[in-house]
N, C-alpha and C positions, 0 to 999 in steps of 0.2 A: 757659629760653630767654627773653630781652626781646626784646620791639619797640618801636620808637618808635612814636611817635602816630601817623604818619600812615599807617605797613605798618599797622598795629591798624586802625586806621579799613579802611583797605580788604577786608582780611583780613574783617569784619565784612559789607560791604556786599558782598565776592563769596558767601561764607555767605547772603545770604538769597536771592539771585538763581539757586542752584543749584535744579534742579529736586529736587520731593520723590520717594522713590521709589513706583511703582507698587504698588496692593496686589496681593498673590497672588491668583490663580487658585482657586475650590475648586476644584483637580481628580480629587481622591479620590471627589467626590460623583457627578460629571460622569462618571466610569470604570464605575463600579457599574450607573449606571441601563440601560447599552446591554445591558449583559450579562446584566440583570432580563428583557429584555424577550423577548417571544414572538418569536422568528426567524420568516423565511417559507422556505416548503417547497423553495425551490428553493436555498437553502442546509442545510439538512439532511436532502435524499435524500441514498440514497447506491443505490438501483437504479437503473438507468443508464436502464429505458425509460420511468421513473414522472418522471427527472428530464426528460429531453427532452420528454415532455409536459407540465410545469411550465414549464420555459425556452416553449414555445411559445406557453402559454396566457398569459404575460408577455411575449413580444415582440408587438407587433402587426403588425410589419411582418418578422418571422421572422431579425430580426438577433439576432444574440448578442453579447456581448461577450466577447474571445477567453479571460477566466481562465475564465468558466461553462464555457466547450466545452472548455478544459485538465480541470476538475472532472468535465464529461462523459466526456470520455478516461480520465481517472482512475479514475472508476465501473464503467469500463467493462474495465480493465485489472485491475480489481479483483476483480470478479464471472467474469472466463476465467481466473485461478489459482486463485479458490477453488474452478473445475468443473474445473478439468487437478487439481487437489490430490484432489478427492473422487474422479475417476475412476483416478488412480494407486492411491490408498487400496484400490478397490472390485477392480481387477487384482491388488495382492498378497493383499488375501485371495482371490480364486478361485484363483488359484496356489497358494497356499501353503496344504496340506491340513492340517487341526487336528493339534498335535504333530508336524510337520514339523520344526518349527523348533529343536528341543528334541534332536533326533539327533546324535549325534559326526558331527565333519566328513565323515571317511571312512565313515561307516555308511552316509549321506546317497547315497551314489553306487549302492548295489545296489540292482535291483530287487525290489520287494516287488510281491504282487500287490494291486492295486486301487490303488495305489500308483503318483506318477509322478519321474520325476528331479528332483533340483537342477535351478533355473534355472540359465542359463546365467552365468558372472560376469565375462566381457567380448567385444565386438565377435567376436574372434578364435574364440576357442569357441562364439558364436553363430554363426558362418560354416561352421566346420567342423562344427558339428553339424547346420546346414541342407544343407550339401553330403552328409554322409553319409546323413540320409532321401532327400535324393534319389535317391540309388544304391540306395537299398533299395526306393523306388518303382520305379526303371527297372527292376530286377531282375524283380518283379512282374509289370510288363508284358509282360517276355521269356517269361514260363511260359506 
């Protein structure tokens, strides 16, 4: 491609007048250091009454900012499934008698002594079988 002298000249003198570009950023370095660092406690509780006494003893005037009290919700929603989970746990075994679980299906229905029935395995069979101790109660009473 030619140009004449005087596109050349200009061509030239917009080339120095263009700005240079900026140097990079370190920011590989700048990433590292936050993540080196010692957190404060009220970003890595995670027991809900240990944290609101952290959030507290950092508010001085008892505001929160609203992500802490989502985090405190969080904690908090946290710590009632992992007690609704242990107490589920802590029901199937009092229910379910050692080698219970190991019986043919139909075996499971007769009475053994010391020995109690299958739970119940939906809404409908637990209905009718609370309505039936019932009637075995009222019977009771009638003697």
């Amino acid at each position: 491609m030619s140009f004449d002298a005087r596109s050349l000249e200009r061509l030239q003198q917009l080339g120095r007048s263009l700005p240079k570009p900026l140097p990079k950023p370190e920011a590989p370095a700048a990433a590292e250091a936050p993540a080196s660092q010692k957190r404060h406690r009220v970003e890595t509780e995670t027991d809900p009454q240990a944290l609101f006494r952290e959030l507290m003893q950092v508010s001085p005037d008892g505001s929160v900012p609203p992500h802490l009290l989502d985090r405190l919700r969080q904690a908090e929603a946290d710590q009632q499934r992992a007690l609704q989970a242990e107490q589920r746990q802590a029901l199937q075994r009092q229910s379910t008698p050692q080698g219970q679980g190991l019986q043919p299906r139909g075996a499971s229905n007769e009475l053994r002594p010391n020995r109690q029935r299958r739970a119940p395995t939906s809404n409908e069979e637990l209905e009718l079988y609370t309505a039936f101790q019932q009637l075995l109660l009222e019977g009771d009473e009638e003697d």
